[in-house]
C-alpha positions as CSV (number, residue, x, y, z in Angstrom):
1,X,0.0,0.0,0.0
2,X,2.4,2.3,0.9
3,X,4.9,1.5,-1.8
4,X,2.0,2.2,-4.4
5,X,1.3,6.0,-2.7
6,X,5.1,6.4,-3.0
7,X,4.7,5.3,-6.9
8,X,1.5,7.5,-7.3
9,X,3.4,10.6,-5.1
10,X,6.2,10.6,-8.0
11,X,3.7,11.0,-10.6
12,X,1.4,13.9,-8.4
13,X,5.1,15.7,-7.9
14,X,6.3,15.7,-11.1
15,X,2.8,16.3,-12.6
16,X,3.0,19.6,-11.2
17,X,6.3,20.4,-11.6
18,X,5.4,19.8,-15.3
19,X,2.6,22.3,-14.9
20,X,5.3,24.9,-13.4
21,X,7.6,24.5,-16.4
22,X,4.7,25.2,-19.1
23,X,4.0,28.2,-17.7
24,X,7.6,29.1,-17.2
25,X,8.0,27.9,-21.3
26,X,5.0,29.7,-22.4
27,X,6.5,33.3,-20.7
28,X,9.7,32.2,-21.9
29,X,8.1,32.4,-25.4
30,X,6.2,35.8,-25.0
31,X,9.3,37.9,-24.7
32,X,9.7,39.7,-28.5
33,X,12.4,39.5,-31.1
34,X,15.0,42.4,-29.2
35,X,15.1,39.9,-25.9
36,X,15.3,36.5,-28.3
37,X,18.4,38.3,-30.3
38,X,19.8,39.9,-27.1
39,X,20.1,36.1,-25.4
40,X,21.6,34.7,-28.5
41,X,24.1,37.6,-29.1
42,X,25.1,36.4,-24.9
43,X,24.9,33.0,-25.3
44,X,26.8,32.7,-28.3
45,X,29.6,35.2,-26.8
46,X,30.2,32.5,-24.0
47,X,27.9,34.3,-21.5
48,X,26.3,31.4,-18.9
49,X,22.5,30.9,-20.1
50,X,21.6,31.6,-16.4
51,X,23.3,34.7,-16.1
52,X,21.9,35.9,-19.8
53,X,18.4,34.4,-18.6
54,X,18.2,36.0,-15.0
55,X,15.1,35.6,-12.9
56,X,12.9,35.5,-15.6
57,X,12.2,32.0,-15.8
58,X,11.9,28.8,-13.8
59,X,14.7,26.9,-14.7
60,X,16.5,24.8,-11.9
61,X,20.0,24.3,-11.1
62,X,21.4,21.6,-13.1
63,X,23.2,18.7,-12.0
64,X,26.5,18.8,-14.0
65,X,28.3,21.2,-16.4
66,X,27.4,18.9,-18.8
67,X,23.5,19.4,-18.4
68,X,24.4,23.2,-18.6
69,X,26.5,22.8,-21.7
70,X,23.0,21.2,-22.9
71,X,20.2,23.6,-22.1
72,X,22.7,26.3,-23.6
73,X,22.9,24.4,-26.6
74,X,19.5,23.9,-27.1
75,X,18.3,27.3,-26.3
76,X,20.3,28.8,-29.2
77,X,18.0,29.8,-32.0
78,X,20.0,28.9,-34.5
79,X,19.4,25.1,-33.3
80,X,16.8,23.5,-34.8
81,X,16.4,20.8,-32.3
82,X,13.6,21.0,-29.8
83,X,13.4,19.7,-25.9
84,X,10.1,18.4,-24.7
85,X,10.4,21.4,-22.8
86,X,10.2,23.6,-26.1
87,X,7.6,21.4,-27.3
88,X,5.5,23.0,-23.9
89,X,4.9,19.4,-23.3
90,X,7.4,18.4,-20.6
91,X,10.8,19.4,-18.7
92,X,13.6,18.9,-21.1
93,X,17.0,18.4,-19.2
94,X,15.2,21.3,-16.8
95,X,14.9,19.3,-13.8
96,X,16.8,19.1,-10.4
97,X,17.9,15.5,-9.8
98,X,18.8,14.5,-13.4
99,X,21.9,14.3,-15.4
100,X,22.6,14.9,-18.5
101,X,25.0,12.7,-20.4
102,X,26.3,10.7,-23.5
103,X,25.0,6.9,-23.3
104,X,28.3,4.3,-24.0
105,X,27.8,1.7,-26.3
106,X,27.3,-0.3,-23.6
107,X,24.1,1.3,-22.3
108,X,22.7,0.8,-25.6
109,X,24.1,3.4,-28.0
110,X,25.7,7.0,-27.9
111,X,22.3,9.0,-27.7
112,X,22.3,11.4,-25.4
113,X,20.6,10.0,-21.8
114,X,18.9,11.7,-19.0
115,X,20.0,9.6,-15.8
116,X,17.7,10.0,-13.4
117,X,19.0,10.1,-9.4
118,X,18.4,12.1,-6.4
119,X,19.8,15.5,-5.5
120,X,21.4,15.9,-2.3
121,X,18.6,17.5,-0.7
122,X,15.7,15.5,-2.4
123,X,12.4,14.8,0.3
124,X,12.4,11.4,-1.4
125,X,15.2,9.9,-0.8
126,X,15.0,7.8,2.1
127,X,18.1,8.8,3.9
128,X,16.2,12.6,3.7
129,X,12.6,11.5,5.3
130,X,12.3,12.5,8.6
131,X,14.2,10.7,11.9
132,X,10.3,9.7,13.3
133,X,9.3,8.0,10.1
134,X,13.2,6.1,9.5
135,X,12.4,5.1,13.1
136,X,9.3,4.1,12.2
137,X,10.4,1.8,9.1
138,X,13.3,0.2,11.3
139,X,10.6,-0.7,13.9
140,X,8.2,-2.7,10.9
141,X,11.5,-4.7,9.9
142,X,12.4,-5.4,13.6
143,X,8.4,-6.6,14.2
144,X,9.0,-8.8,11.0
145,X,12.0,-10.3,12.3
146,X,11.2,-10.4,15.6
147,X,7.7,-12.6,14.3
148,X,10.0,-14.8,12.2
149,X,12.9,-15.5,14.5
150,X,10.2,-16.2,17.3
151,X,8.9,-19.3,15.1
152,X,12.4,-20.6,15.0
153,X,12.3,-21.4,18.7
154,X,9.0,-21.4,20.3
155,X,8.2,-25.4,19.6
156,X,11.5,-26.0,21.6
157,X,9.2,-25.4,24.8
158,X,6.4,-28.6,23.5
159,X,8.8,-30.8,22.0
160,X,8.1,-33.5,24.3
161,X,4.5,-33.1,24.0
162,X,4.8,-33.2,20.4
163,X,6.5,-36.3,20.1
164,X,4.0,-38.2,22.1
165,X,1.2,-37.2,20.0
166,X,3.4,-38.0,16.5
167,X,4.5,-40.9,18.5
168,X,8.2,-40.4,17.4
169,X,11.1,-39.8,20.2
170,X,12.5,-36.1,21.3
171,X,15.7,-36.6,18.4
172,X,13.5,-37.1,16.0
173,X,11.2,-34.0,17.0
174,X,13.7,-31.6,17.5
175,X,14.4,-32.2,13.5
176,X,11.5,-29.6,13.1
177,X,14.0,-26.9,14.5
178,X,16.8,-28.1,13.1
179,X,14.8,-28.1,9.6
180,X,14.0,-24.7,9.9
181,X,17.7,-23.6,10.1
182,X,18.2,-24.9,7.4
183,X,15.6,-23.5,5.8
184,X,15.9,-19.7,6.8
185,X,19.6,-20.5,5.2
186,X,18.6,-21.6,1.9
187,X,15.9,-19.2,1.9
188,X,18.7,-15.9,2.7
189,X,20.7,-17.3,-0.8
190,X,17.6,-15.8,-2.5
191,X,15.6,-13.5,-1.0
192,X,18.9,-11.2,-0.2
193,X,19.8,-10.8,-3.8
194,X,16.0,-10.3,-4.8
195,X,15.9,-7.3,-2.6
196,X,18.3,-5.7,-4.2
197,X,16.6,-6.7,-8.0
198,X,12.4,-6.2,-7.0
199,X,13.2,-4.1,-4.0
200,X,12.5,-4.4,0.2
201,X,8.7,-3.9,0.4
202,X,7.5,-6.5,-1.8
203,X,10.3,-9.4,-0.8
204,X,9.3,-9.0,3.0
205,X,5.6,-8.5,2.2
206,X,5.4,-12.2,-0.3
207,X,7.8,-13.7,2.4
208,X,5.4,-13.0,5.4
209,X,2.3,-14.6,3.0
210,X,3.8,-17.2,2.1
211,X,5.4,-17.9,5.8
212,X,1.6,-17.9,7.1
213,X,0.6,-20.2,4.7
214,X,3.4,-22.7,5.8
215,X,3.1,-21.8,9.3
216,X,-0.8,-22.9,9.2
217,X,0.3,-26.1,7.2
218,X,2.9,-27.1,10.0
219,X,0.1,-26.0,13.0
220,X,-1.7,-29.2,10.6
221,X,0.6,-31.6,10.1
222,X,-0.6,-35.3,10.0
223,X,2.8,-37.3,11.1
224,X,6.3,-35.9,10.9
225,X,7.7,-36.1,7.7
226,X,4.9,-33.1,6.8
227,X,5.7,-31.4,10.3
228,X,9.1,-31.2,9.0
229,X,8.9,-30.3,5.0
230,X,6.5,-27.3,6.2
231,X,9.2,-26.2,9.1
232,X,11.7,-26.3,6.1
233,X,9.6,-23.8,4.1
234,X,8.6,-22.0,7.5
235,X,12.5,-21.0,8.0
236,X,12.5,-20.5,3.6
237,X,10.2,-17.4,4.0
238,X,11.4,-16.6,8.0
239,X,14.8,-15.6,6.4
240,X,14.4,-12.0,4.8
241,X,15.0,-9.9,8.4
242,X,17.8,-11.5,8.8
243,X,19.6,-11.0,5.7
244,X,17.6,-7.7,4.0
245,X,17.4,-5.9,7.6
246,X,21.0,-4.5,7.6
247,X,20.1,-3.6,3.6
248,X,17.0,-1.2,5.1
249,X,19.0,0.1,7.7
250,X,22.0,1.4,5.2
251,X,18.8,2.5,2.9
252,X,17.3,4.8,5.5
253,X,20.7,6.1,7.5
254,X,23.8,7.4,6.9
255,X,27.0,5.7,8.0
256,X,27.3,7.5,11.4
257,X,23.2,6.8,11.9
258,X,23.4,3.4,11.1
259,X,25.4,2.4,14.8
260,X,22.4,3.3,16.6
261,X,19.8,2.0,14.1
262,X,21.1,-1.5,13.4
263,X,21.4,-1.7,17.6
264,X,17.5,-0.8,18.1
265,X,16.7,-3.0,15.0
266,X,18.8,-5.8,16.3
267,X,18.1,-5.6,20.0
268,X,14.0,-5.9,19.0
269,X,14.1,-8.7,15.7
270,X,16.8,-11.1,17.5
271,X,15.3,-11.1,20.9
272,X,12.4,-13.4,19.1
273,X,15.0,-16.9,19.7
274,X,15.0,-16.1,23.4
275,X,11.3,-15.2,23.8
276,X,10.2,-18.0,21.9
277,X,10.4,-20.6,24.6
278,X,8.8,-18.3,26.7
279,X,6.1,-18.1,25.1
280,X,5.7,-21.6,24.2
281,X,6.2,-22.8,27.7
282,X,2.7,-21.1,28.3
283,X,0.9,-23.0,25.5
284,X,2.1,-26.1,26.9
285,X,-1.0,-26.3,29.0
286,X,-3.1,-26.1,25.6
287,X,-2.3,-28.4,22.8
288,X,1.0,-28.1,21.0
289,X,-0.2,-27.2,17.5
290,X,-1.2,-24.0,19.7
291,X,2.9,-23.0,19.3
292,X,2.4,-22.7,15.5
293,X,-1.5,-20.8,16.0
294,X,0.0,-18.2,17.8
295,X,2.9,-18.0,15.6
296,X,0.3,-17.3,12.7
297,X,-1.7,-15.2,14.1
298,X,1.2,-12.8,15.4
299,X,1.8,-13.4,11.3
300,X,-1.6,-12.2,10.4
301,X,-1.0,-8.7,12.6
302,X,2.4,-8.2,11.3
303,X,1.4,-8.4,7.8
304,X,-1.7,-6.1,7.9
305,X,0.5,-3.3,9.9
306,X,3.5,-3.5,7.3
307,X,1.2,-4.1,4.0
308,X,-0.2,-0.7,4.9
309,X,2.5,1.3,6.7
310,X,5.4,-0.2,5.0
311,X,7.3,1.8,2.2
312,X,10.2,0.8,-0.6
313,X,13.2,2.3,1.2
314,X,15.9,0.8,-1.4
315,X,17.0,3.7,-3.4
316,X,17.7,2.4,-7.0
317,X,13.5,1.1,-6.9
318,X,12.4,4.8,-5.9
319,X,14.8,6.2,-9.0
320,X,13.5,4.0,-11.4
321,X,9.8,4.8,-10.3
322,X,10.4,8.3,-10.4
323,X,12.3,7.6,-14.2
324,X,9.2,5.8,-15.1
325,X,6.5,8.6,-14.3
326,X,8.9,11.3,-15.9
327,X,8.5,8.7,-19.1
328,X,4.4,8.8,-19.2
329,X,4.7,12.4,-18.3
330,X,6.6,13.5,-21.2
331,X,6.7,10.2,-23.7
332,X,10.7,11.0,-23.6
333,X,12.7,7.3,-23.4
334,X,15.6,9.4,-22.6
335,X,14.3,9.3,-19.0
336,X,16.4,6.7,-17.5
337,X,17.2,5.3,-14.2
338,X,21.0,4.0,-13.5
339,X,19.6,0.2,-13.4
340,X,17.9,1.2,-16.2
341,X,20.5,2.6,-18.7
342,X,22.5,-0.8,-19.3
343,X,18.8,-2.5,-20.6
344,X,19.7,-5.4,-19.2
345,X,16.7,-8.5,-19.8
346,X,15.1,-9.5,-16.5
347,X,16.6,-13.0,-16.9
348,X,20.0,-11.9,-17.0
349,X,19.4,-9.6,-14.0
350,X,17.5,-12.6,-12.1
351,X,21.0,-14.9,-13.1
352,X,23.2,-11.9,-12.1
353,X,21.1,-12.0,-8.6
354,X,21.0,-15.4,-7.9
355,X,24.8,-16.2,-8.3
356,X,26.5,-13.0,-6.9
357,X,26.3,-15.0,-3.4
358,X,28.1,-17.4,-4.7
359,X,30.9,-15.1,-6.0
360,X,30.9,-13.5,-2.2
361,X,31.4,-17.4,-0.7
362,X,34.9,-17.3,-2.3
363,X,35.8,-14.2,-0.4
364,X,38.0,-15.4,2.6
365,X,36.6,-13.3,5.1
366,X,32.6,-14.2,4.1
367,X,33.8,-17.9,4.7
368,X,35.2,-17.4,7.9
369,X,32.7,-15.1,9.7
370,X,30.1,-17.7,8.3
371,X,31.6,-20.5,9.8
372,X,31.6,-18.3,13.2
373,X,28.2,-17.6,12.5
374,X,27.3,-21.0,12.0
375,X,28.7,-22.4,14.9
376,X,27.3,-19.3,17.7
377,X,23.2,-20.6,16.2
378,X,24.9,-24.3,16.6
379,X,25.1,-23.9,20.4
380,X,22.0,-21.4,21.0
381,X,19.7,-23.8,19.3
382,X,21.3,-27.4,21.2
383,X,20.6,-24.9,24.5
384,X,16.9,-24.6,23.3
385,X,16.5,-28.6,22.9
386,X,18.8,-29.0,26.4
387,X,17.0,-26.9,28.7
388,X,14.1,-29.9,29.2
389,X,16.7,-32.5,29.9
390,X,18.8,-30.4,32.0
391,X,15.9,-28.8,34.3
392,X,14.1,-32.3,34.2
């Protein structure tokens, strides 16, 4: 929801810049022949076009010398060419937040490209919102991961219970934690490069539907082979927090910002493994299938709060949004977004996604921090099944 009022915000925005610029382009076009021959006698002397053009019309600062170079050359009358701007129909090169360059051959030819990105000071830019609503986002992603991480652990607390009623032993049981590990690791191979290809918003949104749906088919599992291939694609769709939160966090803040914002993320999301036996230990007076009921319906909530409070924060989805309206608005292709320019087919992006984690698994240092990593859940989750035996 909210990443479609952010879509439909672009096009409102830059509708009425639009509707600025014709005005500006139709007093632009009023002035008579003296003013007309008077700016090219300055242009044309190497005058700057805002110095010859003044205050008179609404023309903001460009992005690069380049873009300069560009309005100058097109606003000589001796050019024949003509911007959508001249046209009266759009903004030409005449907009804050787009550069104006040559394309390589590479990007698809040597036309000239507008490349659209965000200005320093742009309200749209994530890392420009306001501290309350970053806060706000991290809070969604830490309610997500706390939800997700919480269903890793919290059938630790019945495991005996359900044993008896799948009439296996404890070992066997405890395979439905063990099988979600394994799961939410399989599942971080994909979702984490698909964030950065189709964008936060809609990976942690299909991951939270499709973890309910798996999280009701475990609550109804007949024996335990089913208990266990739905706890495997439970821990599939529980992985996105854990591998796209630190993604949101570098979205929304700034280096210095991000040491208190990953803490407040991290201290909320990864307190779920600890909790989760706590809360499971007070379903044990109920049946066990309650473990994965309650699991769902803490789902349920957490999905209608982020489906409509939840916006895209990753910043190369909200460029190429805002490169997409500026294309309807003025039916110029030259609009372009940086992921946009190379025209690269959704397959080979897809390919490009799927294997760039196994490029980073040859780096020394990913290998050995995920050994670490691997070991530290190792010991937390043999605690989980210990407690019962120990305290017995």
């Amino acid at each position: 929801m909210q990443s479609y009022l952010q879509y439909r915000h672009f096009g409102a925005e830059l509708h009425a810049l639009q509707e600025r610029s014709k005005e500006q382009f139709h007093r632009q076009h009023s002035c008579n022949l003296q003013d007309r021959v008077s700016l090219h006698k300055a242009l044309t002397s190497g005058q700057s076009l805002y110095a010859a053009l003044g205050d008179q019309f609404y023309l903001p600062a460009p992005s690069s010398m380049g873009q300069l170079r560009y309005l100058e050359q097109k606003q000589s009358p001796n050019n024949s060419d003509t911007t959508q701007l001249d046209a009266g129909g759009g903004f030409g090169p005449n907009l804050d937040g787009v550069e104006v360059r040559d394309g390589t051959t590479k990007e698809g030819g040597n036309n000239q490209v507008f490349v659209v990105h965000f200005a320093h000071d742009d309200p749209n830019s994530p890392q420009n919102w306001s501290v309350i609503r970053r806060i706000l986002c991290v809070l969604q992603v830490a309610m997500i991961g706390f939800l997700t991480l919480t269903s890793s652990s919290i059938n630790a607390a019945v495991t005996p219970q359900a044993a008896d009623a799948l009439h296996v032993s404890d070992v066997v049981e405890s395979l439905a934690i063990a099988m979600w590990l394994i799961g939410s690791r399989v599942g971080s191979m994909i979702v984490g490069p698909f964030s950065e290809t189709f964008g936060r918003s809609p990976i942690y949104l299909g991951s939270i539907a499709f973890f309910m749906i798996f999280e009701m088919a475990a609550a109804l599992s007949p024996n335990i082979a089913a208990q266990i291939i739905f706890r495997f694609f439970v821990g599939v769709f529980a992985s996105p927090p854990l591998v796209c939160g630190g993604g949101t966090i570098s979205d929304l803040f700034n280096p210095l910002e991000k040491t208190w914002a990953f803490s407040v993320y991290a201290i909320i999301g990864f307190s779920g493994p600890m909790l989760g036996p706590v809360i499971g230990s007070y379903l044990y007076i109920w049946i066990w299938r309650w473990t994965d009921w309650i699991t769902l319906i803490m789902a349920g909530i957490v999905f209608v709060v982020n489906l409509c409070f939840l916006p895209e924060t990753h910043s190369a989805i909200l460029q190429a949004w805002k490169a997409r309206q500026l294309r309807h608005l003025t039916s110029d292709d030259r609009y372009q977004a940086q992921s946009e320019i190379s025209q690269i087919s959704f397959r080979q992006r897809v390919k490009h996604a799927l294997t760039r984690p196994f490029v980073l698994g040859m780096e020394a240092i990913v290998v050995a921090i995920s050994i670490y990593l691997t070991i530290i859940w190792t010991v937390f989750f043999i605690f989980l099944d210990g407690y019962p035996i120990i305290f017995q």
